[in-house]
C-alpha positions in Angstrom: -17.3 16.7 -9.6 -14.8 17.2 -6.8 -14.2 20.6 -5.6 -10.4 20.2 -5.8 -8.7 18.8 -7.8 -5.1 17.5 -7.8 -2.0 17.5 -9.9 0.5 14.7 -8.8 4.0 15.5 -9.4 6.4 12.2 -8.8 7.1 12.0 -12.5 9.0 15.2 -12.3 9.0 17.4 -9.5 8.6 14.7 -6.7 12.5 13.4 -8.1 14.5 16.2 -9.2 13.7 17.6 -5.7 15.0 14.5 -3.8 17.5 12.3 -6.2 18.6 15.2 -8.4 16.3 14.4 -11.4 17.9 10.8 -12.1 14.4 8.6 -12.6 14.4 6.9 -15.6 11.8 6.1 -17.8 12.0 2.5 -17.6 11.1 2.9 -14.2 8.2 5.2 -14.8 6.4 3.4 -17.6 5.0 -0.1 -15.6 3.1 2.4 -13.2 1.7 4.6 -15.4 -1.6 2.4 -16.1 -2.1 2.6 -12.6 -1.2 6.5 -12.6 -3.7 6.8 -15.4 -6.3 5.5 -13.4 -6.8 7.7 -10.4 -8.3 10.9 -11.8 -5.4 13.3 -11.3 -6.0 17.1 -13.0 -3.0 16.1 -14.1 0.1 14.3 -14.2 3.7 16.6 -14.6 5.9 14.3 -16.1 8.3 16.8 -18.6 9.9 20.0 -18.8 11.8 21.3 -15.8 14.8 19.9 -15.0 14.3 16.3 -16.8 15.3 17.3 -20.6 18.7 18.2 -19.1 19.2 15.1 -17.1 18.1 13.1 -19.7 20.9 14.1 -22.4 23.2 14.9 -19.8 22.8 11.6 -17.5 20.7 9.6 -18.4 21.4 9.3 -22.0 17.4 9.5 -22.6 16.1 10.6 -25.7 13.8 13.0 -24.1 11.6 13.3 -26.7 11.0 9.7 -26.7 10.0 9.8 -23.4 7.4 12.0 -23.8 6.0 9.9 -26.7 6.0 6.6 -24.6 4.7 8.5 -21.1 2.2 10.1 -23.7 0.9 6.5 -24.8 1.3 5.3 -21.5 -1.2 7.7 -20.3 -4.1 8.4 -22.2 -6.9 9.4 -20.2 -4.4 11.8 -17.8 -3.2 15.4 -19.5 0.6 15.1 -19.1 1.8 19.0 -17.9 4.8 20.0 -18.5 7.3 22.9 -16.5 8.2 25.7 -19.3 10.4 28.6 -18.7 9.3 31.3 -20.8 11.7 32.5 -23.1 14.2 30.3 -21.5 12.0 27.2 -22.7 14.2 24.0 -20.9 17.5 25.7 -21.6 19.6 28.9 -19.7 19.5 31.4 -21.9 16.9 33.0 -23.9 16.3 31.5 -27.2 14.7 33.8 -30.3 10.8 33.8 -31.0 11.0 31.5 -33.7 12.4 28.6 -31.4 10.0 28.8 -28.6 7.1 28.6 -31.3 8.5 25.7 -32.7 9.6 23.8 -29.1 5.9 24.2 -27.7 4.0 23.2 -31.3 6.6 20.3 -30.9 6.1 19.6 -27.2 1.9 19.9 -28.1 2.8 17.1 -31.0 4.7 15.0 -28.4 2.2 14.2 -25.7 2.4 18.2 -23.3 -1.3 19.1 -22.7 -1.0 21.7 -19.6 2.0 23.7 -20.5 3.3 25.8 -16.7 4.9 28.7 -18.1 6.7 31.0 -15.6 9.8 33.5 -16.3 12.4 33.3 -13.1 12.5 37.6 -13.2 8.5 37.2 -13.1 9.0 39.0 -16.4 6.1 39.1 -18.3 7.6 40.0 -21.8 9.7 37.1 -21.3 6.0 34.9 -21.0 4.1 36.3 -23.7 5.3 34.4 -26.8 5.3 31.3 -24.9 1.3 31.8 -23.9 0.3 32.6 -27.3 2.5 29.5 -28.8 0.1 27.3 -26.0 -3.0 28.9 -27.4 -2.4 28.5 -30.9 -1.3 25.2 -30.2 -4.8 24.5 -28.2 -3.5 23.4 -25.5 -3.6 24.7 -21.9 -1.4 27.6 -21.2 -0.8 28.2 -17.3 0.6 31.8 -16.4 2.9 31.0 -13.0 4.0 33.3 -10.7 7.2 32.8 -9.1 6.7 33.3 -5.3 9.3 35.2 -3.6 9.9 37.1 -0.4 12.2 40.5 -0.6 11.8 43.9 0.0 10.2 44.5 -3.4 7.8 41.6 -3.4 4.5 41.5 -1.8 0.6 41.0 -2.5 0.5 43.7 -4.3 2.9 43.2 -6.6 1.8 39.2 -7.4 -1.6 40.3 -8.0 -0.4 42.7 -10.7 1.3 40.0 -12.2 -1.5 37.6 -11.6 -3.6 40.6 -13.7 -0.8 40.8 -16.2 -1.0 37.1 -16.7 -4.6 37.0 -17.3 -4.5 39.6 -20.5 -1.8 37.0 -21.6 -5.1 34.7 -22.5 -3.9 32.1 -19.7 -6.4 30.1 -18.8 -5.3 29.1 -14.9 -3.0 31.1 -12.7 -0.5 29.0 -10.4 1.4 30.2 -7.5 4.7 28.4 -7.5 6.5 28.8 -4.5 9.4 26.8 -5.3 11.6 27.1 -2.1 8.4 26.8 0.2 8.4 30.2 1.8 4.6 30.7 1.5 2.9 31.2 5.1 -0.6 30.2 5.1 -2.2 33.5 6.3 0.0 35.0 2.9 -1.0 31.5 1.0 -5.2 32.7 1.8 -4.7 36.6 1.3 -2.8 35.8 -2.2 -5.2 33.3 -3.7 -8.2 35.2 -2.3 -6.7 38.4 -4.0 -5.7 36.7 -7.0 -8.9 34.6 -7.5 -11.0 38.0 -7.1 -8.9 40.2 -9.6 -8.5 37.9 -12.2 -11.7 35.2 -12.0 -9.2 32.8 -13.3 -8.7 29.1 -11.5 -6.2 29.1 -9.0 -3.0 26.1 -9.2 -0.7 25.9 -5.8 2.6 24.6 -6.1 4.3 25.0 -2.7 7.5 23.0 -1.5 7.7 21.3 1.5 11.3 22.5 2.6 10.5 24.8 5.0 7.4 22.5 6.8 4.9 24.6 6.0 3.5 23.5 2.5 0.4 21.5 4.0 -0.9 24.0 5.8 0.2 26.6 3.1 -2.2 24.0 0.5 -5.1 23.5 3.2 -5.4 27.6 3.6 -5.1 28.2 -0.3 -7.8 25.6 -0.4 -10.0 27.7 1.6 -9.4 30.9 0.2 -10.8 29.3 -3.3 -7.5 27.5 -4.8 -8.9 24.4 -7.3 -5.7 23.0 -7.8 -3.3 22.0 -5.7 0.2 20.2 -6.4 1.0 16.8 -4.4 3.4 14.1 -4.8 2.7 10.0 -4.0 4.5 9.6 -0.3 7.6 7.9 -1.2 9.0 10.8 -3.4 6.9 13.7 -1.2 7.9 16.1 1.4 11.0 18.0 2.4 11.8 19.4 -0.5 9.6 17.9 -2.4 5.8 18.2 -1.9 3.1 17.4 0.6 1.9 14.3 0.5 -0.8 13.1 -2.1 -2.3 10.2 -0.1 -2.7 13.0 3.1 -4.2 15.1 1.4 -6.8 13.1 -0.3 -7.4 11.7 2.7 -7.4 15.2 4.3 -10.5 16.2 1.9 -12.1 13.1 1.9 -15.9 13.4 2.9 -15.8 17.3 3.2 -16.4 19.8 0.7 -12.9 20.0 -1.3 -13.6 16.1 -1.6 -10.5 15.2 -4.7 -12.8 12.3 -5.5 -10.0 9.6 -5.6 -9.7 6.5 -3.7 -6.8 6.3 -1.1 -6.5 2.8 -1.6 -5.8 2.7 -5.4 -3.0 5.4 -4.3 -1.3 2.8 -1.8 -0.7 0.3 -4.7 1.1 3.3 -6.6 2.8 4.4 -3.6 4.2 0.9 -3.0 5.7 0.4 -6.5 7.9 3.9 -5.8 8.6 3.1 -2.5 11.1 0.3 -4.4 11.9 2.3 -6.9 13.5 4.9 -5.0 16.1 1.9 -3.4 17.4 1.6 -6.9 18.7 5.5 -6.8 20.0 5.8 -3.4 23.7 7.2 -4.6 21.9 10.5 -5.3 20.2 10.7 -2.3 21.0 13.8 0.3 21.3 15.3 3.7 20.1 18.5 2.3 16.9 17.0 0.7 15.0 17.3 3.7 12.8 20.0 6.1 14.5 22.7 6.8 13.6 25.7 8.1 16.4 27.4 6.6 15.6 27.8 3.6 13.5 30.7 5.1 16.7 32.6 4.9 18.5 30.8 1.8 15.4 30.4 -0.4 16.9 27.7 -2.4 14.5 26.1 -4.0 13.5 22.5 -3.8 14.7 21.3 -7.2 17.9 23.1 -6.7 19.1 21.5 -3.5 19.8 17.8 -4.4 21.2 19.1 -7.4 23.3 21.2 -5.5 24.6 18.7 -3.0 25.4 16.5 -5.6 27.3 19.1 -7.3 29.3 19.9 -4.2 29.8 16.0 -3.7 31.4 15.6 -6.9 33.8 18.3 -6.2 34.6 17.3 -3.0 33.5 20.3 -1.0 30.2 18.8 0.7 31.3 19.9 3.8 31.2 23.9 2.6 27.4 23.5 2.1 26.3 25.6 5.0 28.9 28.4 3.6 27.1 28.4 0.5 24.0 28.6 1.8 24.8 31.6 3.8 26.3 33.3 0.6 23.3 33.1 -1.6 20.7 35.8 -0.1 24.3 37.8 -0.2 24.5 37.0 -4.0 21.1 37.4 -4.5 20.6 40.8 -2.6 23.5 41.5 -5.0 21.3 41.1 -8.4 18.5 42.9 -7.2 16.5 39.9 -5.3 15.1 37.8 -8.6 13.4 34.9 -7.6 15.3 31.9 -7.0 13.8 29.6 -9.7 15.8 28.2 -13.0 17.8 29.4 -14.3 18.3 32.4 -12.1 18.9 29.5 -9.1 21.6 28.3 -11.1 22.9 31.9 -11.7 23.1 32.4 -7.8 23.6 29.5 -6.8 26.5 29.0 -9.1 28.2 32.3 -8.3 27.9 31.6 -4.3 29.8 28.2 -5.2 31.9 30.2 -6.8 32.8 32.8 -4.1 32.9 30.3 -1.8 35.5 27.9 -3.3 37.6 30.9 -4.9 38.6 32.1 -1.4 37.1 35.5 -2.8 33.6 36.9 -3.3 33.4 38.0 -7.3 37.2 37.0 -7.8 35.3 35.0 -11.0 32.7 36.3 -12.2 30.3 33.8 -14.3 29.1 34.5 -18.0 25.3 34.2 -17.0 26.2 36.8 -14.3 27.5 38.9 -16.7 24.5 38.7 -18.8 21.7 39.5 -16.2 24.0 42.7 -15.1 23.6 43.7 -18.9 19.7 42.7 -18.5 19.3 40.2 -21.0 17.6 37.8 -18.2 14.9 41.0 -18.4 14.1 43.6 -15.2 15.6 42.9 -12.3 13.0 43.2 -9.2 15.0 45.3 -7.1 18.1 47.6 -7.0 21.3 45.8 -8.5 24.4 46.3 -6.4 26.3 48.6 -8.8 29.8 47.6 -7.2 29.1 44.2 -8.2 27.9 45.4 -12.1 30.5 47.3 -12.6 33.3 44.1 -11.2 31.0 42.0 -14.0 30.3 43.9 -17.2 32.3 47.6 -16.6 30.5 50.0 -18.8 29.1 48.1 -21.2 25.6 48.7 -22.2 22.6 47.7 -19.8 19.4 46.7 -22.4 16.1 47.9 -21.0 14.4 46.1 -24.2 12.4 42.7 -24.0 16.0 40.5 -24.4 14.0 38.7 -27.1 13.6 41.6 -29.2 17.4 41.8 -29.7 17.8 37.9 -31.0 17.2 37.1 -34.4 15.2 34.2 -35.5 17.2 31.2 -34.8 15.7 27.7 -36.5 17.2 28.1 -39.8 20.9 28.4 -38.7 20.3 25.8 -35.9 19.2 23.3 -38.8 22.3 24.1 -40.5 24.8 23.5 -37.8 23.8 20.0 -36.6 22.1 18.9 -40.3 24.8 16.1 -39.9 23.4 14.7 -37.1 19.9 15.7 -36.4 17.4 13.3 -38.0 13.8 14.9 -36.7 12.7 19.0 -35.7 13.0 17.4 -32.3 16.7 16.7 -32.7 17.2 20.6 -33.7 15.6 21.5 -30.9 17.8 19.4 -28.7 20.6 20.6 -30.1 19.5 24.7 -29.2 19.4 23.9 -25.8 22.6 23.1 -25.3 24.5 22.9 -28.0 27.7 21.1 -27.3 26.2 18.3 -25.0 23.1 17.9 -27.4 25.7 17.3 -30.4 27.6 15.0 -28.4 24.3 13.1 -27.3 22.8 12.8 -31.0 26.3 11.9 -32.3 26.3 9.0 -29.7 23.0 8.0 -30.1 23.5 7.7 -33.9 26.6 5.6 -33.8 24.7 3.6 -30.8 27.0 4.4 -28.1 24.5 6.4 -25.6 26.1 5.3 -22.1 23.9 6.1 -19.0 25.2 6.7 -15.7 25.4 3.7 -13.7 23.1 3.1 -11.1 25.4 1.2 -8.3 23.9 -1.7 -6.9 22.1 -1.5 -3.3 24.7 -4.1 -2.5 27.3 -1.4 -2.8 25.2 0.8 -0.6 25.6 -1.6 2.2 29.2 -2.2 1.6 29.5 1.1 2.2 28.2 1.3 5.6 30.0 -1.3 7.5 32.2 -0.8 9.4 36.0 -1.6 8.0 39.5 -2.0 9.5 43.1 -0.9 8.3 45.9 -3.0 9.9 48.8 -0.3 11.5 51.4 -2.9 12.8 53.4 -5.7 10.6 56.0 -8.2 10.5 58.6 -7.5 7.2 61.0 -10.2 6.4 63.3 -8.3 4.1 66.6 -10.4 2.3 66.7 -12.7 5.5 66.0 -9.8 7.9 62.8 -9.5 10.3 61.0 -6.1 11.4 58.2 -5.8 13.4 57.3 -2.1 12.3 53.9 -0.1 13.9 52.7 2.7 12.2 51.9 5.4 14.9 50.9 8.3 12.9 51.0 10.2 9.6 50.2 13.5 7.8 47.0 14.6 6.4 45.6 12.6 3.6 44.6 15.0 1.1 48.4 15.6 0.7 49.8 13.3 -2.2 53.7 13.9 0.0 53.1 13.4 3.8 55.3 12.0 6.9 54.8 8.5 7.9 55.9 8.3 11.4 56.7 4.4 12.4 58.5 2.3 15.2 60.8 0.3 13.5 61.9 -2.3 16.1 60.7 0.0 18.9 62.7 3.1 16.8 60.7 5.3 16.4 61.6 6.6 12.3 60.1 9.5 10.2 59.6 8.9 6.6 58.4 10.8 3.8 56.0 9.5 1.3 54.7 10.4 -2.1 51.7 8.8 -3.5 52.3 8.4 -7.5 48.1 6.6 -7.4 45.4 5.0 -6.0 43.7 2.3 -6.3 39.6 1.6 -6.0 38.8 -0.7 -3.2 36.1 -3.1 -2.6 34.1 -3.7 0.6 36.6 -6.6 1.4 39.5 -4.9 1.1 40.9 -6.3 -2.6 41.9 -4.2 -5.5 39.3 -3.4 -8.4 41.9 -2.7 -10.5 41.1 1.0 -11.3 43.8 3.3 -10.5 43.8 7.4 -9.8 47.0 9.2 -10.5 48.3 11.2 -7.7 51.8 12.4 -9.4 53.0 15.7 -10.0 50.9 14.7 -13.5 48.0 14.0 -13.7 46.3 10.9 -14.6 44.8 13.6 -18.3 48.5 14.5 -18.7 48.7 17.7 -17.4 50.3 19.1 -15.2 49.5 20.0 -11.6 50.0 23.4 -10.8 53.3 24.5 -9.6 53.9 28.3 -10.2 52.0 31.2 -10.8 52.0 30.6 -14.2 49.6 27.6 -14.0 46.7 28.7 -15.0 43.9 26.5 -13.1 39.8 26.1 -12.4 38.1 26.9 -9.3 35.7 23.9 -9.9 35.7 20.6 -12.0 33.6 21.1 -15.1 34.4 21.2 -19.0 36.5 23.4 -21.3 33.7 25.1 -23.7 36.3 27.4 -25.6 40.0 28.1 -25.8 40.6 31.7 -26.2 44.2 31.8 -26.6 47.4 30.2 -28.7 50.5 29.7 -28.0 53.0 32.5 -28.0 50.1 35.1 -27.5 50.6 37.5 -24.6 48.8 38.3 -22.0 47.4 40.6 -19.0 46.5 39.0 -15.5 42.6 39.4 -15.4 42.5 38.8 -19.3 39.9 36.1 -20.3 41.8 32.8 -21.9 39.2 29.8 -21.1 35.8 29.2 -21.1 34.9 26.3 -18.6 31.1 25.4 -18.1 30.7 23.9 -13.9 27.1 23.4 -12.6 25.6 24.0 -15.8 26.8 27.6 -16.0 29.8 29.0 -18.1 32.6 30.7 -16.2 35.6 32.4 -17.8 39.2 31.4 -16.6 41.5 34.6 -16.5 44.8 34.5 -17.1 47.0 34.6 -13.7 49.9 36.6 -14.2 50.8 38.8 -17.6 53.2 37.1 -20.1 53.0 34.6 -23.3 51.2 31.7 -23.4 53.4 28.9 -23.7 51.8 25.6 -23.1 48.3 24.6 -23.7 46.9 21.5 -21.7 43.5 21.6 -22.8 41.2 21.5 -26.2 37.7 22.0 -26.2 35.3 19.0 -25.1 37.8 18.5 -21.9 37.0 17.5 -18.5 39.0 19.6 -16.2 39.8 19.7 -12.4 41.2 22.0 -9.9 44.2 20.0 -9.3 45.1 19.8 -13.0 47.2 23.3 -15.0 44.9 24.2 -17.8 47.8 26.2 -19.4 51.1 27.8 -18.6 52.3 31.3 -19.0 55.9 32.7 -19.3 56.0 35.4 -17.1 57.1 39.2 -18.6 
């Protein structure tokens, strides 16, 4: 038997690190006989990010596509990524939900079930292991790596210990943003290995450039399972590199026992697959030495990116990146792992694009300052507490404890719609995009994303001209006009500054839309609205009164009429932007007397969301 063994994670990990979670299954299943056949530990293929994208994006059953990767792989356990109480969602979900999501993800195909709490809280872990055992499947206890002032060996081997009482049956190490050094890799798996007796799993991202030798040290120190991912999806901030390391062991002691060449036919399959996705590919999905400082983990960043692409504010990605260790010192240093990354991360976005740190405050903010994420590692800024929740109540209970059991009432609210147990539980974990998805999927109208064609891609990059002088016959009348220079383009009004018959002429022009253009210069026909309304309707903002959002996203709840008044600060929308829910405040005290949006919107920062009659 080999002496290590290896858990490959391109069917997961490997792409929600580097193309923001996008694979599709269709692209997964024709390898997957291959896959099947190496000899892997095991294969992660579910859990994590992937549920989300697939209602979300994809328009994926994703409960399908564990049955068909299930079939598609019988001789390899499929493992799954499990968030504790948070299961695949961002909140916590009662007891009675998480016992019956892992029975149904055991049912489903999961074999290995990772189970990790972001606040490395272990009351948030517990129902989750036992719902693994009873289940018989293989419950993994993870501990989520971290550096702070709070965290050290120590502390992780207590957890390590705590984990082990659980009943798990293998302790990993996931160091998700790839801050693990490789002396701290051996003195952690050494220490862990000798207080618990329990197999060792290593999951380190390659981000930072230091995962290799982070895997070869844990190796030594007595780690049996190490986390890899085939070459085309691996490194940066995805993994270290399964052929390396096989190749790495080969003939030595920690010998994997798989042949390198049977990897290269796998490898050479993804290596075109990953051509078909390259709009979500990143600058930020690389090694970076940074994330030393930032810790943003490596299934966060591409996600991130992407995010900041869609809102057109790319370019503030360093800014961000400096504001999360702020944010994070700020909640008492959790570990930056879902969904406290997205908590974080989410409020740095925030902070940054606001003009103003904690000018909006998000609703998962509010609810870790009130403790219902659990304990907090560290000491939580009070200034910042009291900006999110006041005096309201800070639980010190398991936040489980204080949610009643939830299946019954889930059953009733989308009985319409859901056809399976696996459609409830769709459904509770996010409610308003899993009706939507089941909805469309029963009346067969389940669009995905499109995947733009790698022709596009090169379109893209060459290189393009835009005339600047022309000859205008005009009722008989000739001018030979040159444009010489204009005002800035994000402005919809801007001067236009042109020699008309060597006169030189100012001019002012508003743009009322735009038009998509093709590589060769001709109209696709699809238009943008660039008026004072926008191409929804509303409004663009014009007063104070306007009532906007910081960042595109969409409206979750109206909280207001019209004709109700108002305070400045009070809440009167509920927007949900990167996955999290943020609360829109009013602007200025008055009466609310236009309403722009329902709920189900998509909403942008250059559209009013409402208007208010000032007092």
């Amino acid at each position: 038997m080999p002496k290590v063994f290896i858990t490959d994670l391109v069917l997961r990990d490997g792409h929600q690190s580097l193309i923001a979670t996008r694979m599709r299954t269709e692209h997964m299943l024709p390898i997957c006989a291959k896959l099947d056949n190496i000899g892997f530990w095991s294969l992660e293929a579910w859990g994590g990010a992937t549920f989300d994208a697939c209602v979300r994006f994809l328009k994926e059953d994703p409960w399908e596509r564990l049955a068909k990767l299930r079939k598609a792989l019988p001789n390899t356990p499929i493992q799954m990524l499990l968030r504790g109480q948070n299961l695949l969602g961002y909140r916590h979900y009662a007891d009675d939900v998480v016992r019956a999501f892992v029975q149904k993800s055991a049912d489903n195909g999961v074999d290995v079930f990772r189970i990790f709490d972001a606040m490395n809280d272990l009351r948030n872990m517990r129902v989750s292991v036992e719902a693994v055992k009873k289940s018989g499947k293989h419950a993994q206890g993870a501990i989520s790596y971290t550096t702070s002032p709070v965290h050290d060996i120590p502390h992780f081997v207590e957890l390590a210990k705590g984990l082990a009482d659980l009943g798990c049956d293998t302790i990993a190490i996931k160091d998700m943003a790839g801050l693990l050094t490789p002396t701290v890799a051996y003195d952690l798996v050494k220490a862990i290995r000798e207080a618990t007796g329990l197999p060792v799993h290593n999951h380190s991202h390659a981000t930072s450039g230091l995962a290799s030798m982070v895997h070869l040290k844990a190796v030594e120190a007595g780690a049996s399972i190490i986390d890899t991912c085939i070459s085309p999806f691996s490194e940066g901030a995805s993994h270290p590199t399964t052929e390396s390391f096989v190749a790495a062991l080969a003939g030595t002691e920690y010998d994997t026992g798989i042949n390198l060449a049977d990897l290269e036919e796998i490898a050479a399959y993804f290596r075109e697959i990953r051509k078909l996705y390259w709009q979500y590919e990143s600058n930020f999905t690389g090694v970076d030495p940074r994330v030393l400082i930032s810790q943003v983990p490596g299934g966060m960043i591409s996600n991130l990116s992407n995010q900041l692409k869609e809102q057109g504010s790319l370019d503030r990605m360093d800014e961000v990146l400096a504001e999360i260790p702020r944010v994070r010192e700020d909640l008492g240093f959790p570990p930056l792992v879902t969904p406290t990354s997205q908590i974080v991360g989410s409020q740095a976005v925030i902070n940054v694009l606001t003009g103003g740190r904690y000018k909006t405050i998000t609703n998962e903010v509010k609810l870790y300052m009130q403790g219902r994420y659990g304990q907090a590692p560290g000491t939580i800024n009070h200034t910042v507490r009291d900006l999110a929740i006041g005096t309201q109540e800070v639980i010190t209970c398991r936040p489980a404890d204080l949610i009643p059991d939830e299946m019954d009432k889930l059953r009733s609210e989308i009985e319409d719609v859901a056809k399976t147990e696996e459609d409830v539980l769709t459904y509770a974990m996010f409610p308003d995009l899993g009706r939507t998805f089941l909805q469309e999927r029963n009346a067969d109208k389940l669009t995905p994303e499109v995947l733009l064609p790698i022709e596009a891609k090169n379109a893209n990059s060459s290189t393009r001209f835009a005339a600047d002088e022309f000859r205008i016959t005009l009722h008989g009348e000739t001018y030979h006009i040159r444009l010489t220079g204009t005002g800035h383009g994000s402005q919809t009004e801007r001067p236009y500054y042109v020699s008309v018959d060597g006169v030189t002429e100012e001019v002012f022009v508003e743009a009322l839309n735009e038009v998509e253009i093709t590589a060769d210069g001709s109209s696709t026909g699809k238009a943008k609205s660039t008026n004072k309304v926008s191409s929804s309707g509303r409004p663009r903002p014009s007063h104070a009164g306007h009532v906007t959002t910081a960042m595109p996203g969409n409206i979750v709840d109206v909280l207001v009429i019209t004709g109700q008044k108002v305070k400045a600060g009070d809440p009167v929308l509920v927007i949900e932007a990167m996955k999290m829910e943020n609360e829109i405040q009013a602007s200025i005290s008055g009466t609310i007397i236009n309403l722009f949006v329902v709920k189900g919107d998509s909403v942008t920062p250059d559209q009013a969301l409402l208007e208010i009659q000032p007092e």
